[in-house]
N, CA, C and O of each residue as an XYZ file, in Angstrom:
732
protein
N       0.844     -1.185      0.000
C       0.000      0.000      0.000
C       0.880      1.236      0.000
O       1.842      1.317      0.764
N       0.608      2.051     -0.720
C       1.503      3.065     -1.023
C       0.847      4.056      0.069
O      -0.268      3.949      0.578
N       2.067      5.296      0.356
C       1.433      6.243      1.428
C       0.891      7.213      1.019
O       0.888      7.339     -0.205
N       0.416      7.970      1.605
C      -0.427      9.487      1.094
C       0.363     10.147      1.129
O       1.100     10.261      2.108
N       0.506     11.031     -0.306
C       1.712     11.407     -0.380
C       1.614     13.010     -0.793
O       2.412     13.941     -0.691
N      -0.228     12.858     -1.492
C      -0.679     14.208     -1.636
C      -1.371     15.349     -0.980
O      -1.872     16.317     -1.552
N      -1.320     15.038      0.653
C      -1.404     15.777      1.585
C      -1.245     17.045      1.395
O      -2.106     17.923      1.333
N       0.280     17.144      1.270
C       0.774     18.797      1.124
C       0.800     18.784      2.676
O       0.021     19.697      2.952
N       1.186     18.345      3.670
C       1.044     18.364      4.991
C       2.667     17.159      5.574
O       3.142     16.191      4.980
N       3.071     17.766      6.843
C       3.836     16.745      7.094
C       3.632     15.701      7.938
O       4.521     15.163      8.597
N       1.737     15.207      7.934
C       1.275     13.765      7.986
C       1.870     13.189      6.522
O       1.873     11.961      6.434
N       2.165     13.628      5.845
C       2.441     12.580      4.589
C       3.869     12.184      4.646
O       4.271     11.086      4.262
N       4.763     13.293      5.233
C       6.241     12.728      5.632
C       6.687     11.954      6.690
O       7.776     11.389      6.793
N       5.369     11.981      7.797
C       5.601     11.009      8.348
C       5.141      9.881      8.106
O       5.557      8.863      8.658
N       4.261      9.906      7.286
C       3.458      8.209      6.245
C       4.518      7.619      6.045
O       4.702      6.431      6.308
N       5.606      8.632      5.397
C       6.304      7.888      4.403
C       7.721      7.371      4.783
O       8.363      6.501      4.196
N       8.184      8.296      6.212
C       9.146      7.270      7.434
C       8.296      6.716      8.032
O       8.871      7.037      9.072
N       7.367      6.121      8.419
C       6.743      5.096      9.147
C       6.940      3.768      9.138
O       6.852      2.970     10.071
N       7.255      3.567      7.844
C       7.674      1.898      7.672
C       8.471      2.036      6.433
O       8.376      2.897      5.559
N       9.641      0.569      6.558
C      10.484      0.654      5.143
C       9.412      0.491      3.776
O       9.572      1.007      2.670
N       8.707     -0.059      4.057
C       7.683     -0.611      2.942
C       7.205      1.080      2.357
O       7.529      1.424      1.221
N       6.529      1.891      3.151
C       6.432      2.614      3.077
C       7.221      4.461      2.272
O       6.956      5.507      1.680
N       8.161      3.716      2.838
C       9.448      4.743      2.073
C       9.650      4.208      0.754
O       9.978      5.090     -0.039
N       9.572      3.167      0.301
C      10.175      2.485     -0.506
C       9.280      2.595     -1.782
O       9.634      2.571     -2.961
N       8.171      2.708     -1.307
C       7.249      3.086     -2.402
C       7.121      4.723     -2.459
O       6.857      5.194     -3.565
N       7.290      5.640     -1.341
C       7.356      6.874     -1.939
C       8.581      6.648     -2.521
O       8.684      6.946     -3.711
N       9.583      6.162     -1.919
C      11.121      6.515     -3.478
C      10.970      5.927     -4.287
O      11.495      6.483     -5.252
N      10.352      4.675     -4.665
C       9.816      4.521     -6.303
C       9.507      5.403     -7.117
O       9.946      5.459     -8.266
N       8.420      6.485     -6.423
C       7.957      7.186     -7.061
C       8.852      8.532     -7.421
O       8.886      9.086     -8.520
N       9.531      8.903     -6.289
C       9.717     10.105     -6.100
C      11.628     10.000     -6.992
O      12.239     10.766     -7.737
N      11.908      8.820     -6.452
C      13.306      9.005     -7.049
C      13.774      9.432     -9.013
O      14.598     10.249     -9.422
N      13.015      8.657     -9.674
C      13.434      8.800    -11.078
C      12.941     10.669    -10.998
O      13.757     11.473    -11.451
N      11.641     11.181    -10.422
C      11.743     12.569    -10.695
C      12.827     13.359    -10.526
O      12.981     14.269    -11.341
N      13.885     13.174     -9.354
C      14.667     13.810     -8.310
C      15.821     13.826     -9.714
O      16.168     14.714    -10.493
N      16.171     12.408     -9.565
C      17.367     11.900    -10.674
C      17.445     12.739    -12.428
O      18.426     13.079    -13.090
N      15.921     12.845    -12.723
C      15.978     13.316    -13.670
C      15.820     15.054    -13.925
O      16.119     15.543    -15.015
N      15.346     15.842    -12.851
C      15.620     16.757    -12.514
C      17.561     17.200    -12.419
O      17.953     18.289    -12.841
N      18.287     16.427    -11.969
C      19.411     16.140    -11.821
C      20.109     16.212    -12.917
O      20.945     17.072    -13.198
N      19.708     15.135    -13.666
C      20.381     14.386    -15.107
C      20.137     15.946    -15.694
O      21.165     16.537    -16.024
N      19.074     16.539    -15.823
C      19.284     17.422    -16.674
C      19.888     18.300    -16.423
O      20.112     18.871    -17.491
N      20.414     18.914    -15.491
C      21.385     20.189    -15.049
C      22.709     20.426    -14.757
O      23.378     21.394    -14.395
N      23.043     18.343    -15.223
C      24.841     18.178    -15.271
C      25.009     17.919    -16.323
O      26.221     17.708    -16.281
N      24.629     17.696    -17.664
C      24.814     17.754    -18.673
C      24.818     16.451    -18.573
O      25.873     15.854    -18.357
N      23.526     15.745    -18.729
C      23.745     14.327    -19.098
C      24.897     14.043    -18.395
O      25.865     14.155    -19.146
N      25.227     13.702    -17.199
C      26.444     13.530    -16.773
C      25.729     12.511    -15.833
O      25.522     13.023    -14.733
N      25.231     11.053    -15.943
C      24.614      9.832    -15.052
C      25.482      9.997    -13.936
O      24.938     10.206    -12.852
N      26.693      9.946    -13.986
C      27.630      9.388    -12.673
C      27.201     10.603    -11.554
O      26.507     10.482    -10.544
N      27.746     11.594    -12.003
C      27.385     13.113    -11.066
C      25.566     12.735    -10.729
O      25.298     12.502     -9.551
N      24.529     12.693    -11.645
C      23.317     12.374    -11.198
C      23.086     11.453    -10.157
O      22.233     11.867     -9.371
N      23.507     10.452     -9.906
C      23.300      9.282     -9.178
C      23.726      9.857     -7.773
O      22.965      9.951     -6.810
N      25.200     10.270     -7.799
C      25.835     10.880     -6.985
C      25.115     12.297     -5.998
O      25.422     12.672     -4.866
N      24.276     12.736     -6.771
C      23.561     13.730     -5.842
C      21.952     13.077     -5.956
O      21.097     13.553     -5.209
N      21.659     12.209     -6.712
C      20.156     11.932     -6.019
C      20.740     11.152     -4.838
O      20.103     11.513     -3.848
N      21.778     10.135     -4.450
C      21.979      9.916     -3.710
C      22.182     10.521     -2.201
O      21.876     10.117     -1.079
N      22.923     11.820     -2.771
C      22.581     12.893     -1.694
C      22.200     13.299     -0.964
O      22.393     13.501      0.235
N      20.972     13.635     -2.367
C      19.188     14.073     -1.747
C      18.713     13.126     -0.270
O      18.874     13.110      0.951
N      18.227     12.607     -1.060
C      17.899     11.337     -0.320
C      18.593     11.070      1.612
O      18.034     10.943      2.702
N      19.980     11.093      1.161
C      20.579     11.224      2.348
C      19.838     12.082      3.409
O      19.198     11.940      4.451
N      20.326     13.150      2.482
C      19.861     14.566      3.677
C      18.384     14.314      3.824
O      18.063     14.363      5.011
N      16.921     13.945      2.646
C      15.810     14.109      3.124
C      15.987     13.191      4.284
O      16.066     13.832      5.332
N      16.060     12.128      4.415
C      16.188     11.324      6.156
C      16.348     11.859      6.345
O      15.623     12.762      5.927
N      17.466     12.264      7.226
C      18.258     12.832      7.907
C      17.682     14.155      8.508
O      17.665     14.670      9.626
N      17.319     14.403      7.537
C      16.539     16.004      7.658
C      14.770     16.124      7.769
O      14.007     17.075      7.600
N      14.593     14.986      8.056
C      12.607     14.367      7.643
C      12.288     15.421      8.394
O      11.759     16.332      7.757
N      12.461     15.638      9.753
C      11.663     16.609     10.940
C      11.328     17.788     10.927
O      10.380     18.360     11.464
N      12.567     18.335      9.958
C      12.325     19.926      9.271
C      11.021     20.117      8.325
O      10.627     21.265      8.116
N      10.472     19.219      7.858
C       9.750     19.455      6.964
C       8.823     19.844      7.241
O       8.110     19.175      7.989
N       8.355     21.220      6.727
C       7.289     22.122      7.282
C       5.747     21.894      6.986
O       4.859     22.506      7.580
N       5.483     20.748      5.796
C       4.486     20.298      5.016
C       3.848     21.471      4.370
O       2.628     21.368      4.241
N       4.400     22.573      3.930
C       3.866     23.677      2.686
C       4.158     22.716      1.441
O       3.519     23.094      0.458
N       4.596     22.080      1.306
C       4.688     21.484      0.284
C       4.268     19.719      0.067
O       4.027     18.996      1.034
N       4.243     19.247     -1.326
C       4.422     18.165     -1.564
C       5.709     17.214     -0.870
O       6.421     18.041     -0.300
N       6.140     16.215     -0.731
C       7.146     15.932      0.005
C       8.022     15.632     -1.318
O       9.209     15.956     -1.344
N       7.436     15.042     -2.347
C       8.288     15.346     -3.767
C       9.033     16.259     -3.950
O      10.227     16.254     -4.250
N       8.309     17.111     -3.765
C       8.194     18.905     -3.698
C       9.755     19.018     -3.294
O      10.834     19.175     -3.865
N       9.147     18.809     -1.691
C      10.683     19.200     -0.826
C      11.920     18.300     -0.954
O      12.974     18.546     -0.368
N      11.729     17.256     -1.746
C      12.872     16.457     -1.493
C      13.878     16.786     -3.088
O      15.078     16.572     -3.255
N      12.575     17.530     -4.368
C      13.639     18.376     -5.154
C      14.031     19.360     -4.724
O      15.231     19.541     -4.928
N      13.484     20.173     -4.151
C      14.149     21.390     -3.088
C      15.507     21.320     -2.633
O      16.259     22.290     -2.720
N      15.983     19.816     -1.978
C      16.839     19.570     -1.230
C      18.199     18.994     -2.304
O      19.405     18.892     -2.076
N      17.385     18.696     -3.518
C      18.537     18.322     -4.872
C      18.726     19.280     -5.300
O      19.795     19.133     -5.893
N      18.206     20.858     -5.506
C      18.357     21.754     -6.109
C      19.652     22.465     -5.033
O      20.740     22.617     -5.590
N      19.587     22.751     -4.037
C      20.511     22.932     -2.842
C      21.909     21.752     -3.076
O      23.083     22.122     -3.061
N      21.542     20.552     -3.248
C      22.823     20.017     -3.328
C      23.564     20.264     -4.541
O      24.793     20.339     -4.562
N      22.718     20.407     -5.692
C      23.183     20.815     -7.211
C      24.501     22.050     -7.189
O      25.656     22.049     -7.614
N      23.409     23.335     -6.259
C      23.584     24.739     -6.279
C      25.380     24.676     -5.489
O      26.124     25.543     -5.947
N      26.016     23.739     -4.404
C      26.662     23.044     -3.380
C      27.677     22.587     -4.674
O      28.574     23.391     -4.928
N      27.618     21.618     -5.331
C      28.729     21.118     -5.906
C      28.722     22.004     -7.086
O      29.921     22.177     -7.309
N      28.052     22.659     -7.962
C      28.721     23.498     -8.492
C      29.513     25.178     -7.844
O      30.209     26.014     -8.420
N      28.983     25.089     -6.424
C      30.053     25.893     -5.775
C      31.408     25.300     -5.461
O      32.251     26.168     -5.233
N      31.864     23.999     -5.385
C      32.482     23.998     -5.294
C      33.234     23.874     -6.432
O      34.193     24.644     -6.478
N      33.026     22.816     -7.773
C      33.327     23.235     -8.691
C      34.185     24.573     -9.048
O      35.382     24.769     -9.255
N      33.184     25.293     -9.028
C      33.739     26.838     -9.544
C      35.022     27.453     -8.266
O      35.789     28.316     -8.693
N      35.123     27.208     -7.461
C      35.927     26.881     -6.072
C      37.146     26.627     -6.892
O      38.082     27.391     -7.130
N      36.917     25.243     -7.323
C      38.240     24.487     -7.855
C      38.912     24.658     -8.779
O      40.077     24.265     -8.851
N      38.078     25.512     -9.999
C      38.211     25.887    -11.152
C      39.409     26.895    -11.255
O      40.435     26.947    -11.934
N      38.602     27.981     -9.903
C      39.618     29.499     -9.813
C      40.560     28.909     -8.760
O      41.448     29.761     -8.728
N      40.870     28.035     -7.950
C      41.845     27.587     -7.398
C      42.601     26.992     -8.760
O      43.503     27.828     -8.688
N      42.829     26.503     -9.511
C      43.224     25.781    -10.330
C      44.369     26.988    -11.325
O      45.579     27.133    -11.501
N      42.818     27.785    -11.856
C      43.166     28.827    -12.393
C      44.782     30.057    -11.463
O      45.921     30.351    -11.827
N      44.147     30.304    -10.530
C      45.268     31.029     -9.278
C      46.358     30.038     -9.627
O      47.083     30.475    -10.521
N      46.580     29.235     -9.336
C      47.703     28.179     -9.286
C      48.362     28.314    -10.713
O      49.499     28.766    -10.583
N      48.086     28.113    -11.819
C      48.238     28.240    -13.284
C      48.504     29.846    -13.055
O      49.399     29.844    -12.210
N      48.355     30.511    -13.206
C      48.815     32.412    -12.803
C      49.758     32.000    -12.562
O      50.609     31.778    -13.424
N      49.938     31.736    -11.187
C      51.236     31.890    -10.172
C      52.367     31.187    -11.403
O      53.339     31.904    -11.639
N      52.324     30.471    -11.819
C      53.043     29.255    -12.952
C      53.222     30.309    -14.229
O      54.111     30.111    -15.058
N      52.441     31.286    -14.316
C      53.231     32.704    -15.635
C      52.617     31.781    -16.893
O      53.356     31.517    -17.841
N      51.378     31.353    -16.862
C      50.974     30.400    -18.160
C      50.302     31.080    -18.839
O      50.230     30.809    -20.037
N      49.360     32.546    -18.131
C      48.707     33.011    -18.285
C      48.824     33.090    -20.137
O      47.734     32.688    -20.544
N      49.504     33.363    -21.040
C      49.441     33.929    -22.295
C      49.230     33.337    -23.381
O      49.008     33.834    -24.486
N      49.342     31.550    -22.879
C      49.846     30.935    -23.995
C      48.432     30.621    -24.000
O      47.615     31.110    -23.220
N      48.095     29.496    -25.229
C      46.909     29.117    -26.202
C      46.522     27.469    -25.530
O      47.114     26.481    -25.097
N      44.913     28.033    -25.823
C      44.406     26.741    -25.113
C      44.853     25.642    -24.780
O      44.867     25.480    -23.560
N      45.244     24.780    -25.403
C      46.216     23.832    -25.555
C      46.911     23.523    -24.407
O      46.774     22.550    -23.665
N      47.900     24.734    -24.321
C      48.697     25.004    -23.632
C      48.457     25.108    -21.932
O      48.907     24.544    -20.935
N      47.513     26.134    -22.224
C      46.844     25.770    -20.505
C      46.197     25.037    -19.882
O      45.953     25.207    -18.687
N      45.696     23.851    -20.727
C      45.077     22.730    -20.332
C      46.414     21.878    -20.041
O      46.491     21.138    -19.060
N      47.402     22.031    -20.918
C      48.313     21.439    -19.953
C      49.426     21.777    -18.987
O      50.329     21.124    -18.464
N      48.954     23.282    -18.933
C      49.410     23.862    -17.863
C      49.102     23.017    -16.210
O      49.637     22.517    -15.220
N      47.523     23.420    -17.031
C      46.511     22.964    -15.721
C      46.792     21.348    -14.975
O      46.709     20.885    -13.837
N      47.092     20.936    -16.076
C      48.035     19.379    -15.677
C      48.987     19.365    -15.033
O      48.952     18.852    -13.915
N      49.971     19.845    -15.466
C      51.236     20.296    -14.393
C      50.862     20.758    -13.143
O      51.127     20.073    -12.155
N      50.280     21.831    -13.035
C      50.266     22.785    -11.799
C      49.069     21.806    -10.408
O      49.043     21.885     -9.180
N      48.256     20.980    -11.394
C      47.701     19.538    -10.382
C      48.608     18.402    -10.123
O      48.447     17.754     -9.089
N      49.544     18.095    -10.957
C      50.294     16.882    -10.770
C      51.772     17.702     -9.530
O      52.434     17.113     -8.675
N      51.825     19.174     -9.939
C      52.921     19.742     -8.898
C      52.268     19.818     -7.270
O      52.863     19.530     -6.231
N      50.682     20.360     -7.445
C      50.219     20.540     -6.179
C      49.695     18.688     -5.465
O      49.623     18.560     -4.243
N      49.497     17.890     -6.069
C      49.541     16.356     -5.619
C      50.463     16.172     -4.997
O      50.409     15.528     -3.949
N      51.940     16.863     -5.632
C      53.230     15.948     -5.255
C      53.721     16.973     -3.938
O      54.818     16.690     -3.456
N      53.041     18.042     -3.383
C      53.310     18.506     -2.031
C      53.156     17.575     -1.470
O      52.973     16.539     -2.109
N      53.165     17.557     -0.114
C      53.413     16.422      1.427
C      51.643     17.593      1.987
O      51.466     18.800      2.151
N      50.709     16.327      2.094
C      49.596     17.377      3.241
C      49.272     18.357      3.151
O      48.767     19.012      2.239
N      49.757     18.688      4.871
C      49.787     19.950      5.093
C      50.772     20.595      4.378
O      50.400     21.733      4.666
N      51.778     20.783      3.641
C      52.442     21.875      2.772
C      51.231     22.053      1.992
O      50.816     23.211      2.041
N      50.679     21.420      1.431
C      49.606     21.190      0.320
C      48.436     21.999      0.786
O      48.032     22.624     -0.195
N      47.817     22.231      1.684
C      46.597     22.905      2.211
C      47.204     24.178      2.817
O      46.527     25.204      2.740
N      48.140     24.215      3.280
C      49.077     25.582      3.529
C      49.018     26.634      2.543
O      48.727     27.827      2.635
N      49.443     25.743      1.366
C      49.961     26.985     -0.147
C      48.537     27.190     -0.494
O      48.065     28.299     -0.742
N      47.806     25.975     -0.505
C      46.228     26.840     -1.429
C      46.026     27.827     -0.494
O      46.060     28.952     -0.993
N      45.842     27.797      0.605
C      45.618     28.596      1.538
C      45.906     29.820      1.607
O      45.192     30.773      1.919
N      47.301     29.761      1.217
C      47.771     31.137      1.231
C      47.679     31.384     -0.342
O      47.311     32.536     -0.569
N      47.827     30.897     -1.085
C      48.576     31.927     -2.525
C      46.902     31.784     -3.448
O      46.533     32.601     -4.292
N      46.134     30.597     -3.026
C      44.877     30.459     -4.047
C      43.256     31.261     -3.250
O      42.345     31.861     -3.820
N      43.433     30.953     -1.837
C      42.372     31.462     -0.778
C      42.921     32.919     -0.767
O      42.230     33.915     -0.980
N      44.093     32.915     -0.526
C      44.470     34.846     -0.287
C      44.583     35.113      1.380
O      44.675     36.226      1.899
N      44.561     34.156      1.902
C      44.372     33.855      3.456
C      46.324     34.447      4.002
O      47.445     34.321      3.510
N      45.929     34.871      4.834
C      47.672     35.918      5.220
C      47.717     34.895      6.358
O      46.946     34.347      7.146
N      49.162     34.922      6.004
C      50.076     33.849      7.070
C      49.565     33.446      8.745
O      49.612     32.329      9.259
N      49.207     34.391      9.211
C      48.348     34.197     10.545
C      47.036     33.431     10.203
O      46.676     32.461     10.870
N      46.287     33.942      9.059
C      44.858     33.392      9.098
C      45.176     31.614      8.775
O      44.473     30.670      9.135
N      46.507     31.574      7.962
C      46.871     29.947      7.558
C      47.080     29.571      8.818
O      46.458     28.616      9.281
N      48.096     30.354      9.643
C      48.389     29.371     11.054
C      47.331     29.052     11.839
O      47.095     27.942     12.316
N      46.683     30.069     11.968
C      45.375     29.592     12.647
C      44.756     28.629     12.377
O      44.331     27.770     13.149
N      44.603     28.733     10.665
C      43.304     27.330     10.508
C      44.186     26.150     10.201
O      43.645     25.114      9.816
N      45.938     26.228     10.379
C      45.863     24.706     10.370
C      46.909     23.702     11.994
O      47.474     22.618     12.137
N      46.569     25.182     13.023
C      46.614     24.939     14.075
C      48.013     25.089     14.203
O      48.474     24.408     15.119
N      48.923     25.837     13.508
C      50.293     26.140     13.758
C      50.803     27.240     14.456
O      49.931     27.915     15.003
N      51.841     27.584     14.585
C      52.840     29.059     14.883
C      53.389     29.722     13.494
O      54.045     29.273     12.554
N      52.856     30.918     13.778
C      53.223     31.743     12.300
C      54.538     31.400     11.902
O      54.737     31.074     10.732
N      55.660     31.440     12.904
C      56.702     31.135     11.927
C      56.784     30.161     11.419
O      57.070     30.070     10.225
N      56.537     29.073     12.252
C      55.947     27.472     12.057
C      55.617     27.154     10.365
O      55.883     26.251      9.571
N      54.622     28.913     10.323
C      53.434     28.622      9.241
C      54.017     28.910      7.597
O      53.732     28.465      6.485
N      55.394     30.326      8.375
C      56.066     31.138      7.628
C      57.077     29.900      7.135
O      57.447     30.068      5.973
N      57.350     29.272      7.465
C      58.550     27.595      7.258
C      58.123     26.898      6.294
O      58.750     26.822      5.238
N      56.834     26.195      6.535
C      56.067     25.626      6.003
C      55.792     26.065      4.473
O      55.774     25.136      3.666
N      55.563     27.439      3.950
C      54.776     27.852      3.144
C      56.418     28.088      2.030
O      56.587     28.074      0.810
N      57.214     28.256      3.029
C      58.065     28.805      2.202
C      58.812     27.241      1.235
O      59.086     27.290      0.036
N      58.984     26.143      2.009
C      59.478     24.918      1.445
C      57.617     24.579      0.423
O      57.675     23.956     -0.637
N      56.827     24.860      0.721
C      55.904     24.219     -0.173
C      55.910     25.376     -1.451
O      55.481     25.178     -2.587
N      56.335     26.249     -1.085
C      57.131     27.620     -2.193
C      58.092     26.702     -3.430
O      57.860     26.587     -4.633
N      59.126     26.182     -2.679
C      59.782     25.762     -2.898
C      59.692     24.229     -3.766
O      60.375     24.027     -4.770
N      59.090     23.587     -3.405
C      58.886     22.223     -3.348
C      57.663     22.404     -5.231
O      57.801     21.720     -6.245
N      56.843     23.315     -5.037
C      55.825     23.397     -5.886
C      56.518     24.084     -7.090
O      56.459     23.709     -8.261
N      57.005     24.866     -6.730
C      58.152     25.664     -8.494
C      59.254     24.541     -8.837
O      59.632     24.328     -9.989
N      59.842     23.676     -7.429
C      60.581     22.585     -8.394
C      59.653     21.443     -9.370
O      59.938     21.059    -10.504
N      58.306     21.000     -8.413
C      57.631     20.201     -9.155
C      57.354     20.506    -10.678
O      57.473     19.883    -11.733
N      56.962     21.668    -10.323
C      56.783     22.660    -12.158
C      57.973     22.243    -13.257
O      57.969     21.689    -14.357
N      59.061     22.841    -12.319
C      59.944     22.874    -13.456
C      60.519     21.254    -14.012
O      61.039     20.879    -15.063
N      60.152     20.587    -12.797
C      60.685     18.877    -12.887
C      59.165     17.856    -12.639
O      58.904     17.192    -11.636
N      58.555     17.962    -13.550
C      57.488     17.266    -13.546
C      57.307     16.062    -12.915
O      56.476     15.695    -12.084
N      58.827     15.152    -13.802
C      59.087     14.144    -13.050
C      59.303     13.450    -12.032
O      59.328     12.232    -11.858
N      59.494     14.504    -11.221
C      60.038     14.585     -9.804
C      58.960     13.716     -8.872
O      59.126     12.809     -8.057
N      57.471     14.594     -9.498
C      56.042     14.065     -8.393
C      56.258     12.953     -7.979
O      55.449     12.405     -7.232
């Protein structure tokens, strides 16, 4: 028996955690909408889709109690994919201009597509081949813009500590560049 699902009330979200049987038939229903809502806003990209209806889903559990019942529970549980969507393409774009900053710092800036795509290769295979923390240090400072205190702070060091650190991952990241091989 499937639950009531067209309430618009959150008697229907609790119908539908009440029993596994119960859930299982609202995510029959509700999942291919979520997924395909999804599918369409990564570019046909299945793996990324799966990956955030999976998400969804997560957080709607997780999150069942919030639900205010203004809505369908369909409703709210694309609500909660549109939020995770909005989430990984922040970070995305995060990674992009981190990527980008990093490629700058590397003086690639001029050359032709080509070129900076395999810039962009280098300057990931140089920042891999840091150690850790050197590695979360330098984004920190040279890609975040974060000043030597704000790095020590967030990675629980002493500025000079932090000032040491940044300067060998200085170091360590212009040799990787210039010696690819090295990583």
């Amino acid at each position: 028996m499937s639950p009531d699902v067209r309430g618009g009330n959150d008697h229907a979200v609790i119908s539908i955690f009440a029993t596994e049987a119960a859930f299982r038939a609202w995510y029959d229903v509700a999942m291919p909408r979520v997924y395909a809502y999804l599918f369409a806003r990564v570019d046909a990209n299945a793996a990324l889709a799966e990956d955030l209806t999976q998400q969804t889903f997560t957080e709607a559990i997780a999150s069942k109690a919030s639900f205010a019942g203004r809505s369908e529970p369909t409703t709210w549980v694309i609500a909660i994919a549109r939020h995770r969507l909005a989430d990984h393409y922040r970070r995305h774009y995060r990674d992009q201009h981190r990527q980008a900053a990093l490629v700058e710092r590397a003086n690639v800036g001029g050359r032709d597509a080509w070129q900076r795509a395999e810039a962009f290769a280098d300057v990931r295979r140089a920042l891999s081949g840091l150690p850790g923390e050197q590695r979360v240090a330098f984004v920190l400072r040279v890609v975040d813009g974060l000043s030597v205190r704000e790095v020590a702070a967030t990675i629980g060091r002493s500025e000079d500590a932090t000032e040491s650190l940044l300067r060998r991952a200085r170091i360590s990241f212009d040799h990787l560049l210039e010696h690819p091989n090295d990583a």
